[in-house]
N, C-alpha and C positions, 0 to 999 in steps of 0.2 A: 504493500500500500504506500508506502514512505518513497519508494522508486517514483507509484507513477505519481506520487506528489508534487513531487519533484521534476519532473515534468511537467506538468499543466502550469507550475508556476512558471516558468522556464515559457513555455510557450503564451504566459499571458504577459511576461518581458519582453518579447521580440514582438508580441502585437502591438506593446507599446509604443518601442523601436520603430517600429514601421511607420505606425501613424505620426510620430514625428518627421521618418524620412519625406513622407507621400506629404507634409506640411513644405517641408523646406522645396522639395518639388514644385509645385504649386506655387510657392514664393519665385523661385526662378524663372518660370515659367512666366508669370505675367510680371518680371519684371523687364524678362527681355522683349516681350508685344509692346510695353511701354518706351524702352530705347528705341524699337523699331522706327518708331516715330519721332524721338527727337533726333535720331541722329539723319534721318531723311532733311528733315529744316537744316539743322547745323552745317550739312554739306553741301545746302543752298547758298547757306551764306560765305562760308568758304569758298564757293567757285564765283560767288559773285566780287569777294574782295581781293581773290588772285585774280579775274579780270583788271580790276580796277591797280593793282598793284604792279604786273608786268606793263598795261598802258604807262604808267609813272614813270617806272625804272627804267625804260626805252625812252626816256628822253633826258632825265636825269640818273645816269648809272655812277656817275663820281660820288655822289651823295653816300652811298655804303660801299666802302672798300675796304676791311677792315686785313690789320696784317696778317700774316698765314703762321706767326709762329706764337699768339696767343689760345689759353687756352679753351677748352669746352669744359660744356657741363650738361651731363646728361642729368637727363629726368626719367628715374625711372620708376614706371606706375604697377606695382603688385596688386597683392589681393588683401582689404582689412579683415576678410574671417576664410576659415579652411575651408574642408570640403567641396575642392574644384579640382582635384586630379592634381597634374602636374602642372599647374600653371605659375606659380612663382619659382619652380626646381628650372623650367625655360628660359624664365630670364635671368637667374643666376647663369646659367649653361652658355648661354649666348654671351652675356659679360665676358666668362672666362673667354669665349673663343674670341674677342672681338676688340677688349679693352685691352689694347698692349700700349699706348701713349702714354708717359709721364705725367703728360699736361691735360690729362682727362680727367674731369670730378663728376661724383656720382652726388645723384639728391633719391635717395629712396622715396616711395609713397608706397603706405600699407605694412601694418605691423608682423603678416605672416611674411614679407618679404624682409624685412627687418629683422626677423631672427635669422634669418640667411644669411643676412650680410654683415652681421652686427661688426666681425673682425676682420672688413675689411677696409683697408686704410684708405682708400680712395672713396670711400664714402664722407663727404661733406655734412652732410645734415641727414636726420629722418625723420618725418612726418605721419601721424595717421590717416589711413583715408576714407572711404565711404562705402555703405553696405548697399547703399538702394541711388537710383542717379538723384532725387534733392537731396541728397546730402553732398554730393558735387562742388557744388559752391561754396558750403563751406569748407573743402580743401583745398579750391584755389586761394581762399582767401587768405588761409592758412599757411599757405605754398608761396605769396607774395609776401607776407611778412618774413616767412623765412630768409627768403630770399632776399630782400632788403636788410636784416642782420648781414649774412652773408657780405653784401656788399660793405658794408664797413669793416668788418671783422677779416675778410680775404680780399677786399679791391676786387671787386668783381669785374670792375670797368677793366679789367686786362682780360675778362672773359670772351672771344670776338664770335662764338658762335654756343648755341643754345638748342640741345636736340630732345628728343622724349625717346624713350626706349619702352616699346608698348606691343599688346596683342593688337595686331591688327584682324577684326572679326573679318575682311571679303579672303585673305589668303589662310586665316587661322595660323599662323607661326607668328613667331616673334620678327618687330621689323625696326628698325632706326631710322627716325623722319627729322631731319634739320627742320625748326619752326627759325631761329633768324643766325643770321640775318636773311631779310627777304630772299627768296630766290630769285637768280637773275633771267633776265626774258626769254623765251627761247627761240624767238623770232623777233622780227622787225618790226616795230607796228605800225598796224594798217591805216594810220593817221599822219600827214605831213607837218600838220601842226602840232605842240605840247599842251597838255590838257591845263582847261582855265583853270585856275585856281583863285580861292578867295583866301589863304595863306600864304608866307613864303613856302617855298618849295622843303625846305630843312624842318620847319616847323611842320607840314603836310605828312612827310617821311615819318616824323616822331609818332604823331596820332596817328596812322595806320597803320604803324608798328604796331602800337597797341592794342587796338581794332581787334590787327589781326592774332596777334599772340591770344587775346583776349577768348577769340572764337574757335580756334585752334584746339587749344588747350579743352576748351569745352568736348571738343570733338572726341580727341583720342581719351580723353577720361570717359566718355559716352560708348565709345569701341571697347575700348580697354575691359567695362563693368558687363559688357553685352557677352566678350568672350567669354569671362570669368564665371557669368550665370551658364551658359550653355555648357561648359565643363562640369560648372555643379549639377546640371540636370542628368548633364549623361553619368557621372558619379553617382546620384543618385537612383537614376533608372539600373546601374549594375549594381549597389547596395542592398534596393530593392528584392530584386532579381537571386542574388546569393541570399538573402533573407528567405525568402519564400521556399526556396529549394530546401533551408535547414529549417522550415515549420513542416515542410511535407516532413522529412522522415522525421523530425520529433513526432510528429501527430501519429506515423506509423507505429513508430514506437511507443507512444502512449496506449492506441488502441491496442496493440497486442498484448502488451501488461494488461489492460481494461478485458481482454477476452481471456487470458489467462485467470484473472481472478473471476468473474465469470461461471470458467470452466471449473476451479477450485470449489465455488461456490456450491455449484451443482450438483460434486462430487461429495461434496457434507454434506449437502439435502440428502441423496439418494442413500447415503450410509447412514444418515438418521432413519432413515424411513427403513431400511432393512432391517434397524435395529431394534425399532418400535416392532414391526411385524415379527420379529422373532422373539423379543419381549413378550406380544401378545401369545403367541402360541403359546411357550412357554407356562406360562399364565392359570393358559384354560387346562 
């Protein structure tokens, strides 16, 4: 009796188990139908401000030239809670195959990637990040005050380029995307004249720096949380998956202790009852 006790409690654990996994499922799930849609806006407005951006720089390209032997600073954006498979073990994996410059600095975002990186010397700062995308903003905000320490504390202004090291969701691998300085045109543009401005042209460059850093950022933290949920879903759909396969044969194994005693049961009735009937005889 104590066995299949032991059992049924066992299998009223893993029904538990479950219905917390099949929750977290569900959480994933509609969190990435809800990226679906910001990150379709967001990449509106990115191709509409790398329009406006290459128009600029095809006519003023002097404006960002920044020298070739200062350093970077990658951003790199993990995951702030587990159960996503391997997705923070990626972009530790790609650092090591990737960062071999000196003059490279790393800014962690997300605390399961922070305990990955915790010793390594190349990491500048770490930051936490976000579970759900409104929580988003408030780790750029976050990530701008950093970053403004940073610049008094390391001169950042010797920093001359600024990348994010992220999941990008349309290839699913890890990819490295220079955000500035601007990229430069790739053609000519199809304009003879330089676009009017109601700024000078230096002050123009500044604000759409921003603009776009601004919008940017929004983006691959929008990519970044999209992969990170589909990881956990499929994490969760094989958690699942091995779950259910060890409730079938507990249950097997339950019921056949449960037909065993049963069978026990039966076997005392029926030796009661020969006993009584030989009692009786006996008797008369």
């Amino acid at each position: 009796m104590s066995k299949r006790r032991e059992l049924k409690e066992h299998l009223v654990t893993l029904e538990e188990i479950k219905g917390i996994m099949s929750a977290m499922k569900n959480l994933a799930l509609l969190e990435i139908r809800k990226l679906d849609v910001f990150l379709a806006t967001q990449r509106r407005v990115i191709a509409s401000i790398d329009v406006a951006a290459q128009d600029f720089l095809s006519f003023y390209p002097h404006l960002q030239s920044p020298p070739d032997d200062l350093q970077q600073l990658w951003v790199v954006i993990g995951s702030e809670r587990g159960f996503c498979g391997d997705f923070n073990e990626s972009l530790v994996q790609f650092l090591h195959d990737h960062v071999q410059q000196s003059d490279t600095l790393l800014l962690a975002v997300g605390r399961r990637l922070a305990v990955k990186l915790h010793e390594d010397q190349r990491v500048v700062a770490f930051i936490d990040g976000h579970s759900v995308a409104e929580e988003i903003q408030g780790t750029l905000l976050h990530l701008t005050e950093v970053l403004n320490q940073l610049q008094e504390q390391l001169a950042l202004t010797e920093i001359g380029r600024i990348s994010v090291v992220y999941y990008n969701d349309e290839t699913d691998s890890v990819q490295l995307r220079q955000l500035l300085p601007l990229a430069e045109p790739k053609a000519k543009s199809n304009y003879t004249h330089a676009p009017l401005l109601n700024l000078e042209p230096d002050q123009f460059l500044v604000q759409l720096t921003d603009q776009y850093l601004y919008a940017a950022l929004h983006e691959v933290f929008y990519t970044s949380l999209m992969v990170e949920n589909r990881k956990r879903l499929e994490h969760m759909n094989s958690a699942i998956n091995r779950l259910e396969k060890d409730m079938t044969r507990l249950q097997l194994g339950y019921n056949r202790l449960r037909q065993e005693e049963i069978t026990e049961e039966i076997e005392i009735i029926l030796l009661s009852a020969e006993a009584l009937i030989e009692e009786g005889k006996t008797g008369r």
